[in-house]
Rosetta silent file (secondary structure, phi, psi, omega in degrees, C-alpha in Angstrom):
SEQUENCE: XXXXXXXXXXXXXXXXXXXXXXXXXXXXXXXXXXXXXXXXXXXXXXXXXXXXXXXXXXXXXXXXXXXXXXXXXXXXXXXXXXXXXXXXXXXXXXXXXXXXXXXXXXXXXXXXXXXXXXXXXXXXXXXXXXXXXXXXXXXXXXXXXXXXXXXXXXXXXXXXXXXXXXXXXXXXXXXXXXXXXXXXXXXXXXXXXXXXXXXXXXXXXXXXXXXXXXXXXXXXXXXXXXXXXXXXXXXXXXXXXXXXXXXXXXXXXXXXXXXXXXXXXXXXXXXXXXXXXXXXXXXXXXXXXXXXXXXXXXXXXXXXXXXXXXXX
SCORE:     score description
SCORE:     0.000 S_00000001
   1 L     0.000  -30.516 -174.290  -80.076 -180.697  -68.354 S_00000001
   2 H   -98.664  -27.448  151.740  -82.741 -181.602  -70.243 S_00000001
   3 H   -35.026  -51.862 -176.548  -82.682 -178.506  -72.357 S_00000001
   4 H   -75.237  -30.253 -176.126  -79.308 -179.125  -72.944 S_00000001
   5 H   -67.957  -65.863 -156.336  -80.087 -182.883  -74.042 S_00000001
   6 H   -53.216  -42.629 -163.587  -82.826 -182.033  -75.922 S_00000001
   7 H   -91.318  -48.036 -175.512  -81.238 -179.219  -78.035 S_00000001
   8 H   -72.321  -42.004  163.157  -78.101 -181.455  -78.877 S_00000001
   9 H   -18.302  -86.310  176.750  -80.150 -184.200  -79.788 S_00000001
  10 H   -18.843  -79.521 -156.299  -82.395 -181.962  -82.114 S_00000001
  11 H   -56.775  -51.868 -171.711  -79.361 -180.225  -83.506 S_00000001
  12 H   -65.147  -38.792 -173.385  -77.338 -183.450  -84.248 S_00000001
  13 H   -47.244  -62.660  178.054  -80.172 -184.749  -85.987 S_00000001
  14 H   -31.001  -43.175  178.120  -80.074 -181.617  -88.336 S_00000001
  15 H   -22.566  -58.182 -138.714  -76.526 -182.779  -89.754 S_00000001
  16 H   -93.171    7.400  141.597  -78.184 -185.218  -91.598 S_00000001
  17 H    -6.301  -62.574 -177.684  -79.866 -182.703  -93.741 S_00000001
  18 H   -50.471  -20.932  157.220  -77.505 -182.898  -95.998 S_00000001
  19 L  -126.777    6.666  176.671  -78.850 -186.085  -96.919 S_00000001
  20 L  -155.121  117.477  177.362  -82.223 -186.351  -96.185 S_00000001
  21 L   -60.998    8.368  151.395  -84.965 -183.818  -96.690 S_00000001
  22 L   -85.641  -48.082  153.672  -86.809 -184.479  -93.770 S_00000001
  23 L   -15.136  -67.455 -156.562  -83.879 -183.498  -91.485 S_00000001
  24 H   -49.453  -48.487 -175.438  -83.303 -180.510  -93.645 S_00000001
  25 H   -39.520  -74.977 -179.963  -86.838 -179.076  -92.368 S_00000001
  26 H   -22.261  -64.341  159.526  -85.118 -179.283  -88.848 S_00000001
  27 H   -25.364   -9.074 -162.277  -82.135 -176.919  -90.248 S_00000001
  28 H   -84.790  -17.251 -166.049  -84.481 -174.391  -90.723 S_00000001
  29 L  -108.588   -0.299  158.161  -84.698 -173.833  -87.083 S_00000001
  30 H   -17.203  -61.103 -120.228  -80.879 -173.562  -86.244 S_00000001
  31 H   -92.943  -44.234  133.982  -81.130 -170.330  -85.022 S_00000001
  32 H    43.545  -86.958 -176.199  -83.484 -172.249  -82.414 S_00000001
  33 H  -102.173  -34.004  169.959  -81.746 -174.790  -80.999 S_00000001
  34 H   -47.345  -66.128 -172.705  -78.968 -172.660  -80.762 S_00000001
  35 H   -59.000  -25.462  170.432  -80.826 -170.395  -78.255 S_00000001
  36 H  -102.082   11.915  124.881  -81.777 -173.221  -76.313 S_00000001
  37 H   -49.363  -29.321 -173.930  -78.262 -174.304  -76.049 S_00000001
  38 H   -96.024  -25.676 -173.707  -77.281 -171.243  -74.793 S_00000001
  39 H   -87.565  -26.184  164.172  -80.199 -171.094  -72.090 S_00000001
  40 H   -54.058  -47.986 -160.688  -79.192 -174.873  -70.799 S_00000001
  41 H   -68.138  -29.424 -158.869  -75.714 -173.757  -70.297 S_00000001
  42 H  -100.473  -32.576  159.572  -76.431 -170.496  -68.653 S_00000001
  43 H   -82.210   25.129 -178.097  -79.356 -172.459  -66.454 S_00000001
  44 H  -112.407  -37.006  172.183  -77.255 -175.413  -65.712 S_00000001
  45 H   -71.729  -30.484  153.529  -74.216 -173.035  -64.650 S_00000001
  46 L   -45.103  -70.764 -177.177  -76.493 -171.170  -62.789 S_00000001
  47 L  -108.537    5.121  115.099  -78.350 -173.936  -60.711 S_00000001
  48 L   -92.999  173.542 -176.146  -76.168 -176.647  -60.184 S_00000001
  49 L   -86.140 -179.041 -177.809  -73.442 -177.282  -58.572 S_00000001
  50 L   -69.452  116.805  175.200  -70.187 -178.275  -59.278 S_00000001
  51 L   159.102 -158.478 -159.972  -69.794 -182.212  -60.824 S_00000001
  52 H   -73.732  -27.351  173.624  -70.787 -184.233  -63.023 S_00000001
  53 H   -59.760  -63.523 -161.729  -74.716 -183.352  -63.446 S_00000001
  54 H   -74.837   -5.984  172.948  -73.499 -179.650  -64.239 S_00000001
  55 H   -72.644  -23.185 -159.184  -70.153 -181.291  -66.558 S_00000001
  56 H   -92.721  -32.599 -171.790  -72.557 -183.371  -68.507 S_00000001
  57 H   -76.096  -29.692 -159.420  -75.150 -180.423  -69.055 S_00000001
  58 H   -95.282  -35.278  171.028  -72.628 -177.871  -70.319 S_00000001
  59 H  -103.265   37.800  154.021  -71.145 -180.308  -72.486 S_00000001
  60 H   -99.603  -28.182 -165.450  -74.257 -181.298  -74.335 S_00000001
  61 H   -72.426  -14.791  178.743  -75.118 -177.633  -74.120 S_00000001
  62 H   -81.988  -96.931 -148.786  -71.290 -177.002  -76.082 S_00000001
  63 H   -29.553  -53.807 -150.160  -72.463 -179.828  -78.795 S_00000001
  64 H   -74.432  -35.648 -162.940  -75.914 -178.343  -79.412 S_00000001
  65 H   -68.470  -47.056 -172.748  -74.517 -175.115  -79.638 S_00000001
  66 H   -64.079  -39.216  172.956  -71.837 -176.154  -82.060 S_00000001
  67 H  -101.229    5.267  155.049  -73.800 -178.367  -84.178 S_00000001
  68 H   -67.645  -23.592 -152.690  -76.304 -175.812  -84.186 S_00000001
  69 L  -114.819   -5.794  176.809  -73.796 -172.970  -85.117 S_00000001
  70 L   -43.510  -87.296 -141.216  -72.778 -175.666  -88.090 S_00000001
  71 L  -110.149   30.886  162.681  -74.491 -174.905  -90.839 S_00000001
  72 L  -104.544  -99.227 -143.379  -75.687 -171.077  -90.071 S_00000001
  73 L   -35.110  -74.337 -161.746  -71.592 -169.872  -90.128 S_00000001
  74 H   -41.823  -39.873  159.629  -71.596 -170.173  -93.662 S_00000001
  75 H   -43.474  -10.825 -166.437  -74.430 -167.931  -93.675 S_00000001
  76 H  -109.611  -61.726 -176.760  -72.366 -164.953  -91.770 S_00000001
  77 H   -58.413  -15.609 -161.674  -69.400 -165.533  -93.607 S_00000001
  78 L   -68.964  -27.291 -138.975  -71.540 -164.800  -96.590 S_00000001
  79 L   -88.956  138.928  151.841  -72.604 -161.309  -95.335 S_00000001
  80 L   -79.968  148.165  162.429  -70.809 -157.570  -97.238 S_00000001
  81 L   -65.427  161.854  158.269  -71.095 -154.182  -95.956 S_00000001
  82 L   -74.726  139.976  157.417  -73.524 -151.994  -98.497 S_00000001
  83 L   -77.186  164.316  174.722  -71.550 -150.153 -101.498 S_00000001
  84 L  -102.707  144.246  162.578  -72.664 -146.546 -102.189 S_00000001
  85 L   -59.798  132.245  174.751  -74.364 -145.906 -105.432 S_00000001
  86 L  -151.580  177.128 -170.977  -73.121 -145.119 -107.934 S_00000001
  87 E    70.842 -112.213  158.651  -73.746 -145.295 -111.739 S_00000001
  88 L   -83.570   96.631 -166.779  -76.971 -147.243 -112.679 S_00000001
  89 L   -92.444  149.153  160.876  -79.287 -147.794 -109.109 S_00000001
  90 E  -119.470  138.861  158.088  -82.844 -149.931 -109.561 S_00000001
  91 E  -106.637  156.331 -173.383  -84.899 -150.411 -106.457 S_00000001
  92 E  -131.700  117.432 -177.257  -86.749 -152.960 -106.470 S_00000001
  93 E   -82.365  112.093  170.403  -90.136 -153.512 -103.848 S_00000001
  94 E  -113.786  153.327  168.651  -90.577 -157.799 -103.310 S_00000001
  95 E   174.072  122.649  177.224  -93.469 -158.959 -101.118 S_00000001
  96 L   -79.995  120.138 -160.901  -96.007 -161.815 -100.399 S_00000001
  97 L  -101.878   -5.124 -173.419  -98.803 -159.546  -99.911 S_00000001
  98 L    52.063  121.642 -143.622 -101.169 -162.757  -98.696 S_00000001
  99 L   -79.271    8.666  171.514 -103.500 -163.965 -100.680 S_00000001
 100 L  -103.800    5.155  160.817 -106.544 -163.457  -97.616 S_00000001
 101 L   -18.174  103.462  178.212 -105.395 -160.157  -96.981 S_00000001
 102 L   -46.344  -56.144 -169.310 -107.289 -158.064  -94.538 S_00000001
 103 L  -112.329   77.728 -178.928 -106.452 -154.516  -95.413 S_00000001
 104 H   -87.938  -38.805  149.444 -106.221 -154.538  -98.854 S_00000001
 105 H   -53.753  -40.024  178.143 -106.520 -150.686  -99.776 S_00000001
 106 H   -66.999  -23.650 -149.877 -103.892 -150.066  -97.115 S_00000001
 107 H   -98.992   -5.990 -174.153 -101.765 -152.616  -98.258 S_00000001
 108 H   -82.336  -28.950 -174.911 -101.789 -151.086 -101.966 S_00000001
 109 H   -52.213  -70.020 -155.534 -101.538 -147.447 -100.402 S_00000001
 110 H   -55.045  -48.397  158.223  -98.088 -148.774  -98.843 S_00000001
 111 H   -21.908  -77.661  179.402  -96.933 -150.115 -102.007 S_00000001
 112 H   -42.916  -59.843 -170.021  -97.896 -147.111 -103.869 S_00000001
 113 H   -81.181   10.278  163.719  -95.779 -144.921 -101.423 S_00000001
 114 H   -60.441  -44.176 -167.228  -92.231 -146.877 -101.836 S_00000001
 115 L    64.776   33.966 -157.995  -92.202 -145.652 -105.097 S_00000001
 116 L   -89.826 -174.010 -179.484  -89.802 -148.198 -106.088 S_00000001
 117 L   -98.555  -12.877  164.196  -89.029 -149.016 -109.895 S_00000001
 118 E  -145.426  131.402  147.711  -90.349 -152.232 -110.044 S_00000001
 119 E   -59.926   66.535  156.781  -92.925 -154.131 -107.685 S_00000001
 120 E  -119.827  152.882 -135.546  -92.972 -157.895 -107.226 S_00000001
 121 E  -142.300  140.709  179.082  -95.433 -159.480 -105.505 S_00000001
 122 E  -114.657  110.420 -175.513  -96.750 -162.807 -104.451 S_00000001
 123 L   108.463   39.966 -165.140 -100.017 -164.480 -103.131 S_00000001
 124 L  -114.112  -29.953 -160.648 -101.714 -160.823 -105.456 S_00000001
 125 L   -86.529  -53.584 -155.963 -103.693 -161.943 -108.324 S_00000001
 126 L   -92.949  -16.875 -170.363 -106.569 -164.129 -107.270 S_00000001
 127 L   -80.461 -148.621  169.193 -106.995 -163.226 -103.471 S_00000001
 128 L   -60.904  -35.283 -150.246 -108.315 -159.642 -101.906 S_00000001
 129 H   -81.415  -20.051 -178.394 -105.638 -157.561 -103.417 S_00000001
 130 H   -40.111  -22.082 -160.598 -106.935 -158.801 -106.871 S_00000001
 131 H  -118.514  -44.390 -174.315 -108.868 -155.629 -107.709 S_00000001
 132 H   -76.047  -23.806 -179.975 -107.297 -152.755 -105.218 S_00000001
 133 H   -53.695  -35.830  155.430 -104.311 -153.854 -106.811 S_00000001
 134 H   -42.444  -27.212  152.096 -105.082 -151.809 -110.246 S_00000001
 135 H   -27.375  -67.621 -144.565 -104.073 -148.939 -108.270 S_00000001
 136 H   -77.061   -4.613  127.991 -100.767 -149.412 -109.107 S_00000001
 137 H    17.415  -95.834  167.007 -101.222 -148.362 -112.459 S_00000001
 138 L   -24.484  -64.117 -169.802 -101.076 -145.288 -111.705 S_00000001
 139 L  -100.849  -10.385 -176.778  -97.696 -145.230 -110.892 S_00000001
 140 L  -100.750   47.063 -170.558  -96.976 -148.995 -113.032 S_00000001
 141 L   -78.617    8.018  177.420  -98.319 -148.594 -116.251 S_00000001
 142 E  -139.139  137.688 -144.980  -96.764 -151.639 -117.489 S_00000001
 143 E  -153.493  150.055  176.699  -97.659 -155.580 -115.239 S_00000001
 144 L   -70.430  151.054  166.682  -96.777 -158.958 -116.323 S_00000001
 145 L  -152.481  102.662 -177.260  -99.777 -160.678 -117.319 S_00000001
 146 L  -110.867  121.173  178.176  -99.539 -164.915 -116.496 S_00000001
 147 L   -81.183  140.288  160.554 -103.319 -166.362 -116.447 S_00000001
 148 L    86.818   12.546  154.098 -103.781 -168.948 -113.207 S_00000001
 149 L  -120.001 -157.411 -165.764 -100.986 -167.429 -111.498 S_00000001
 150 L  -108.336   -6.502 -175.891 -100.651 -165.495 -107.706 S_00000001
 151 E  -102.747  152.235  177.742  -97.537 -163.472 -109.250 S_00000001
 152 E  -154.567  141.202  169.047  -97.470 -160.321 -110.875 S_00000001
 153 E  -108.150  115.563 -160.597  -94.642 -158.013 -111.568 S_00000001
 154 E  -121.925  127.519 -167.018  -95.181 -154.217 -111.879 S_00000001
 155 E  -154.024  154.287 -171.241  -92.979 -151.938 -113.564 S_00000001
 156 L   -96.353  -24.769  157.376  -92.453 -148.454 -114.640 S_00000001
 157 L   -81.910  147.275  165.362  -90.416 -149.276 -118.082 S_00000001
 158 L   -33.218  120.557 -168.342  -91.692 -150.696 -121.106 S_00000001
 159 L  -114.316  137.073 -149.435  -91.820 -154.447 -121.318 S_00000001
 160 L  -118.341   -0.178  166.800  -90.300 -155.899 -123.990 S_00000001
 161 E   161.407  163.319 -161.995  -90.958 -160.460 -122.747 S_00000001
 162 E  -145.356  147.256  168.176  -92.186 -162.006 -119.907 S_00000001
 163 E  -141.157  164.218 -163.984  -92.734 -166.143 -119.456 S_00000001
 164 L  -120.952 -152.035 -163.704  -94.784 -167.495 -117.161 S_00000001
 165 L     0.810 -170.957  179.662  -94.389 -170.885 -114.713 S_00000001
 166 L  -119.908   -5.133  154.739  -91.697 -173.083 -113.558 S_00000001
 167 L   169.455 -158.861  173.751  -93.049 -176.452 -115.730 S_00000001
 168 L   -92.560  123.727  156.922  -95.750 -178.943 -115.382 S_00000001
 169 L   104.231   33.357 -171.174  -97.232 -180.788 -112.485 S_00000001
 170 L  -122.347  133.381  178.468  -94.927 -178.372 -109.884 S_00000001
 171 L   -98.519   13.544  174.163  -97.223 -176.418 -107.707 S_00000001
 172 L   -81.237 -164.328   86.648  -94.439 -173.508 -106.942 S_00000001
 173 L   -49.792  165.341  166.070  -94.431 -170.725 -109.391 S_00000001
 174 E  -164.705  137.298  179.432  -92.393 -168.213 -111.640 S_00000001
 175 L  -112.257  155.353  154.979  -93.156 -164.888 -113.357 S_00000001
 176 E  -166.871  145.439  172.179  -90.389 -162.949 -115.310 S_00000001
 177 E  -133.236  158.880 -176.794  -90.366 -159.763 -117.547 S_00000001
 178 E  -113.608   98.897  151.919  -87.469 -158.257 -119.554 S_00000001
 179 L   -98.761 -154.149 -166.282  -87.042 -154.357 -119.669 S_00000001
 180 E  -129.071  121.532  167.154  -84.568 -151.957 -120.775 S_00000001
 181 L   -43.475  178.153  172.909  -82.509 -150.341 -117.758 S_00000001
 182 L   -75.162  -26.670 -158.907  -82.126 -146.951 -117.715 S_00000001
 183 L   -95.009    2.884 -168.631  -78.472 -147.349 -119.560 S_00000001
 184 L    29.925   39.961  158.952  -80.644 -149.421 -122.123 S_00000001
 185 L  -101.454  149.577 -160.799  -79.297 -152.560 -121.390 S_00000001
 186 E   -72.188  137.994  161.344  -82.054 -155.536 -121.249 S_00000001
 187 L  -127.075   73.264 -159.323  -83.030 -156.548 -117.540 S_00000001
 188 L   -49.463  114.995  160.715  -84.718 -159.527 -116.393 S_00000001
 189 E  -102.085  135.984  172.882  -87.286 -159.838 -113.393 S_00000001
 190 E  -145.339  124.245  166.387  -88.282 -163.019 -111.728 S_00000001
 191 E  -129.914  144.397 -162.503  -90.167 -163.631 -109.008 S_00000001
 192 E  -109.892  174.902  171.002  -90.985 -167.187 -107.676 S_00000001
 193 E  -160.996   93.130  166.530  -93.216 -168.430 -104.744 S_00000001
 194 L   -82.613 -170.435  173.897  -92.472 -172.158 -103.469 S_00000001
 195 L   -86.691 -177.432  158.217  -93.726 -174.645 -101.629 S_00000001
 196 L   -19.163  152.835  142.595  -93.716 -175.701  -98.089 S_00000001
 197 L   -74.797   24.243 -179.817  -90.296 -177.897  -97.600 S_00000001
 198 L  -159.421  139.808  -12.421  -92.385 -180.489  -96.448 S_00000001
 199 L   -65.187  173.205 -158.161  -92.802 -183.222  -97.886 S_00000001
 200 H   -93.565  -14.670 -169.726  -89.460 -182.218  -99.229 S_00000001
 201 H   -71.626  -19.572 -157.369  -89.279 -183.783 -102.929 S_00000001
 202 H   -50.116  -80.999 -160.273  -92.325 -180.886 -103.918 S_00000001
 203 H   -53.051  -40.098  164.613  -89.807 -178.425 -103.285 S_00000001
 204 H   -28.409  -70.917  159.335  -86.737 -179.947 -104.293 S_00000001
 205 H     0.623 -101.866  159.433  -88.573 -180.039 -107.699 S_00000001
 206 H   -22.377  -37.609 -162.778  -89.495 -176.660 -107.807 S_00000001
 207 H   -97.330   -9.778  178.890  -86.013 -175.324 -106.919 S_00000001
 208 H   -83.495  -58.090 -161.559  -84.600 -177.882 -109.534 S_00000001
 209 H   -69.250  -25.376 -179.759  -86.649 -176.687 -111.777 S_00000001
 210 H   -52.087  -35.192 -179.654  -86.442 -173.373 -111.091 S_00000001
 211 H   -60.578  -41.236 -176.188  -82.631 -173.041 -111.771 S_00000001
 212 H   -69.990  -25.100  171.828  -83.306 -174.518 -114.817 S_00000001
 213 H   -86.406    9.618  139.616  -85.684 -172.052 -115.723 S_00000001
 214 H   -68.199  -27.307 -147.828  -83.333 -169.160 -115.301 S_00000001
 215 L   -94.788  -11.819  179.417  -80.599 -170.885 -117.023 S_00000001
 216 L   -99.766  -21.772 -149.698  -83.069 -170.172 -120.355 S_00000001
 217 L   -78.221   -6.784 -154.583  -83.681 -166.384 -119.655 S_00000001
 218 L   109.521 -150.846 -175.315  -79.810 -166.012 -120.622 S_00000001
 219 L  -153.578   20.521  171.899  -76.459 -164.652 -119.175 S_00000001
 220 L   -91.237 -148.923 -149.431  -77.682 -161.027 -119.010 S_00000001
 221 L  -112.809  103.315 -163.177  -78.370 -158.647 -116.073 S_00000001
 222 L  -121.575  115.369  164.726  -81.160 -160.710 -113.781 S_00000001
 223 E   -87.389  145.329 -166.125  -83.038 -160.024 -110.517 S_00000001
 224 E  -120.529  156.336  164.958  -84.430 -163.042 -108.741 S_00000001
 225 E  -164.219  129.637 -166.695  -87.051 -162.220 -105.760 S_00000001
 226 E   161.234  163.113  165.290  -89.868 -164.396 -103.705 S_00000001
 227 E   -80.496  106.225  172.240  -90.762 -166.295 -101.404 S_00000001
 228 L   -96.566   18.814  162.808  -88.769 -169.266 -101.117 S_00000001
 229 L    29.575   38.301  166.510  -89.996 -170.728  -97.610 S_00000001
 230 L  -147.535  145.675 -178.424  -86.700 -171.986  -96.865 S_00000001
 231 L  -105.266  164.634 -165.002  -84.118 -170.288  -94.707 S_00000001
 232 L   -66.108  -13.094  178.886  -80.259 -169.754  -95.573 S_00000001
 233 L  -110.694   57.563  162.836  -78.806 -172.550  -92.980 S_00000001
 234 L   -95.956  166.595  157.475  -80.869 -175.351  -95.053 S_00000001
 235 L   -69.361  -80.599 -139.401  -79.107 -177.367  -97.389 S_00000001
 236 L   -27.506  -43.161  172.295  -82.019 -176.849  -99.851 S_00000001
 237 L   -77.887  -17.708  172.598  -80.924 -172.999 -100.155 S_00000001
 238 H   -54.529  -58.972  169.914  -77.592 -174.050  -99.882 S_00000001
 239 H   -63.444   -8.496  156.080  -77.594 -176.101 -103.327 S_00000001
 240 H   -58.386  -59.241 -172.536  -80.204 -173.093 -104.634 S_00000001
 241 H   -41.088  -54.493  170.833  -77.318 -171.240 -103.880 S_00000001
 242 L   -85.729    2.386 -168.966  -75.082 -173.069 -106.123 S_00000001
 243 L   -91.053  -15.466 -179.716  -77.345 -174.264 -108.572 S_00000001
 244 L   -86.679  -28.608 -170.797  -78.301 -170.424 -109.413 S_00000001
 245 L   -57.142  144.458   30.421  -74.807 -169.296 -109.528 S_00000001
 246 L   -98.076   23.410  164.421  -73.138 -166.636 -110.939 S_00000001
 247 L   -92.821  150.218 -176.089  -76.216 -164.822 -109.396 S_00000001
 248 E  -105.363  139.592  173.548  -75.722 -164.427 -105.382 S_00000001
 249 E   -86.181  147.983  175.721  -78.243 -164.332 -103.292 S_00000001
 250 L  -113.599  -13.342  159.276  -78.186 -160.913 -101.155 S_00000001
 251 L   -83.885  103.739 -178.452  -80.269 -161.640  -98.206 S_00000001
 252 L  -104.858   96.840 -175.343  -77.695 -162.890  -95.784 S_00000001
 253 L    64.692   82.005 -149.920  -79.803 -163.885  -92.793 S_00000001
 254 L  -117.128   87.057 -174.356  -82.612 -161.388  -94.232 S_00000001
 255 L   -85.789  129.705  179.865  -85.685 -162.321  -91.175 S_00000001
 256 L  -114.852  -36.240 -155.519  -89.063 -161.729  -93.164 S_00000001
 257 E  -138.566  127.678   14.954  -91.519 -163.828  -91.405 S_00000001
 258 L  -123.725  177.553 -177.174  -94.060 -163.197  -90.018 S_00000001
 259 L  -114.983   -5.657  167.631  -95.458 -159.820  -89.797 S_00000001
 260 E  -131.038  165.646  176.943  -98.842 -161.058  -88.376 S_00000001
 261 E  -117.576  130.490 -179.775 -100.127 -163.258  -85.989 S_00000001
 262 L  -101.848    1.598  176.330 -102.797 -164.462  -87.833 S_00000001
 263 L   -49.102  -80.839  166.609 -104.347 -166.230  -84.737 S_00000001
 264 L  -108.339   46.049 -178.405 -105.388 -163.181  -83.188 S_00000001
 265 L    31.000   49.414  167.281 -105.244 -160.906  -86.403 S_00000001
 266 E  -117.115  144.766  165.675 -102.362 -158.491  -85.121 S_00000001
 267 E   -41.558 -155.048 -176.112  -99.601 -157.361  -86.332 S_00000001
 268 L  -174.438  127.494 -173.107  -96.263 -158.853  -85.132 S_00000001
 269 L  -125.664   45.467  171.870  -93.284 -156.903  -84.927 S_00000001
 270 L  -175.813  101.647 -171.976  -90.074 -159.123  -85.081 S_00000001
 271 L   -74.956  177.821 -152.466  -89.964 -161.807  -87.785 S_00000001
 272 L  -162.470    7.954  177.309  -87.878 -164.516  -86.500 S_00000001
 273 E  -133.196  128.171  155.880  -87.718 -166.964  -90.120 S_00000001
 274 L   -99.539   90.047  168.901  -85.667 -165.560  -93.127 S_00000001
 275 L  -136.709   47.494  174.170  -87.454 -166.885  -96.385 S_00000001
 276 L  -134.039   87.569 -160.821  -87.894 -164.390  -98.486 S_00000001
 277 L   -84.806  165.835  163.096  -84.615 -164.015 -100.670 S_00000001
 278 L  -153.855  122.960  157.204  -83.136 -161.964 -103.579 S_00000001
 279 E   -94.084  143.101  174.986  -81.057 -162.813 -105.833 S_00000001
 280 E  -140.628  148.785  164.661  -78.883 -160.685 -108.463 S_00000001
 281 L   -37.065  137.738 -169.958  -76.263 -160.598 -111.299 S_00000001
 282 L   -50.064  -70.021  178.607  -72.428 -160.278 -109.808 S_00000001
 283 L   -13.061  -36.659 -150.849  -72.684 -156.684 -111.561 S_00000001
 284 L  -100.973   98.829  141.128  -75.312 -155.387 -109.039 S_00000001
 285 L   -73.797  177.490 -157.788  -74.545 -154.216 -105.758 S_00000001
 286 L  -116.449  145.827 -166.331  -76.518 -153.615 -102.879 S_00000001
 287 L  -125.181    1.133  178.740  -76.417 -150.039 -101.400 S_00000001
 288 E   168.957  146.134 -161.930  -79.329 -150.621  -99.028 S_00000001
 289 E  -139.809  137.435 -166.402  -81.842 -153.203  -98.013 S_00000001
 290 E  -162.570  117.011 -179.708  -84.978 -152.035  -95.854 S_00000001
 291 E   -60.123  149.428  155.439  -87.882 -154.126  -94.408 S_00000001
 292 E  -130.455  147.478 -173.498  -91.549 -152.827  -94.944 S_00000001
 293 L  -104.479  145.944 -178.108  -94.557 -153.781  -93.416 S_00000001
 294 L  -120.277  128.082 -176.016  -97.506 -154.041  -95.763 S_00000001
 295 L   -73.910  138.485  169.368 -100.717 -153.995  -93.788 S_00000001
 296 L    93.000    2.420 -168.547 -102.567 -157.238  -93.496 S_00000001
 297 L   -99.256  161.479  175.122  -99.558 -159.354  -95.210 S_00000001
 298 L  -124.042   42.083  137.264  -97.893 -162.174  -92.197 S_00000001
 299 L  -103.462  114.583  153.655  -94.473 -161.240  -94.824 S_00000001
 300 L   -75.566  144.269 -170.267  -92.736 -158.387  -94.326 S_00000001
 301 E   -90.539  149.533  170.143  -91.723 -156.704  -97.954 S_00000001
 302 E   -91.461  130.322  154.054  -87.722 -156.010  -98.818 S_00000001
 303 E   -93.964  132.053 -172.506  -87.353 -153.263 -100.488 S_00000001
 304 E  -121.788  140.311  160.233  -83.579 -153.398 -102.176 S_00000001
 305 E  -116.038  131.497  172.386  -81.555 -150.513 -103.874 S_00000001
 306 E  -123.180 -179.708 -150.265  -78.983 -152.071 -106.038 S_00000001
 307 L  -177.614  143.341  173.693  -76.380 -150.076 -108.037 S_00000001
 308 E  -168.728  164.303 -169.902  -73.717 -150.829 -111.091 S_00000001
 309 L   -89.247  178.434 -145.808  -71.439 -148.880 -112.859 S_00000001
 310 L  -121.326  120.036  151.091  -73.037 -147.817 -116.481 S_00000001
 311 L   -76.380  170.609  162.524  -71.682 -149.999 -119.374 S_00000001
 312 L   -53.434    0.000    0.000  -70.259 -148.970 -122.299 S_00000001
């Protein structure tokens, strides 16, 4: 019973997200309170008996489920099968590689063998990874280069502009570079890394400003990718969501975090928070999406293949 109290409580509380950015933190944990809605109901049907003790626990364990299941079902409705490729594909490698990284030659080696067509990466420039990170070279002969930030973008075509932050006095970030597709149409990379959602105006900021700083890069063909330390049943990504449109985000409940325990410096093998998004132009479909673990990172990396037909 008190599971079930406890979880409907929580969960109603979450509503008020929608208007207050301390709530919203709560949303982030839907998936959560949900589960401990479902284990009051299943111990309350279990181990009491029939009347009013077990009527009252099953139907708070029914609210919290319900107002728990609120604002994740948009998130669901949200999700597409993959398309198959066809035409122009990019893949693209995103990952907060952490900027205390442990294993830092392993974590470039892992990089290195994706082979993807662009790299971008968060928590990279100033930490361990700062140095082993030149590897990538090799296969990257052309890297964004923003002084005083943690982002760096790595790419195998020629880069033809890049801008750096998302404005003054915001402590999130933003990188972007402009190539030429293979189909030699222009392509935009951005990858961002906010803050914490607590206290909540920081980020709010950041994600205001951030829209706005896409909204200069153009109406061309744009990948968004980073850590945005908010999950998909928040409002805050909800109004990302629309404040970004016409690009869609494509990680529809996409669990990234964590990939370490960093407690007792082990790996972790079933991230259980999704806040590490990509977004893309309506053009772009996705023909496959595939987690990677980068040693030493407490992010697991996406790796995405996206696909469009070849313009004229």
């Amino acid at each position: 019973m008190e599971l079930s109290f406890g979880s409907a409580a929580v969960s109603l509380l979450a509503l008020g997200g929608v208007w207050n950015g301390w709530l919203d933190v709560i949303d982030c944990f839907a998936p959560f309170t949900l589960a401990a809605a479902l284990a009051g109901a299943a111990l309350g049907f279990v181990a009491l008996t029939p009347g009013r003790t077990r009527t009252l626990t099953l139907t708070l364990a029914v609210v919290a489920a319900a107002a728990s299941l609120a604002p994740v079902a948009p998130e669901l409705a949200n999700w597409r099968p993959a398309v198959r490729p066809e035409g122009v594909t990019f893949r693209v490698l995103a990952a907060n590689v952490w900027l205390d990284n442990p294993a830092p030659s392993q974590a470039v080696s892992a990089i290195l063998a994706r082979n993807a067509d662009a790299v971008l990466l968060q928590e990279a420039s100033t930490g361990s990874l700062s140095n082993p990170l030149l590897r990538l070279r090799a296969v990257y002969p052309f890297e964004s280069h923003c002084a005083h930030s943690d982002l760096q973008i790595w790419v195998k075509a020629p880069i033809v502009a890049q801008s750096c932050g998302l404005g003054p006095g915001l402590n999130g970030d933003l990188v972007s570079v402009t190539i030429a597709a293979s189909d030699q149409q222009s392509l935009t990379l951005v990858t961002t890394h906010l803050s914490h959602p607590f206290p909540p105006p920081a980020q709010a900021n950041e994600r205001q400003a951030l829209a706005a700083r896409l909204r200069t890069l153009g109406a061309g063909d744009l990948i968004l990718a980073g850590d945005f330390n908010a999950t998909p049943w928040s409002y805050a990504v909800k109004r990302l969501d629309a404040a970004l449109a016409p690009l869609r985000r494509r990680t529809i409940g996409w669990f990234t975090w964590p990939a370490r325990l960093d407690e007792v410096a082990q790996p972790w093998p079933i991230p259980v928070m999704p806040i590490d998004h990509l977004y893309a132009s309506p053009d772009w479909g996705v023909a496959r999406m595939t987690l990677v673990r980068i040693p030493g990172s407490d992010h697991f990396a996406t790796e995405t293949l996206l696909t469009r037909r070849p313009r004229a």
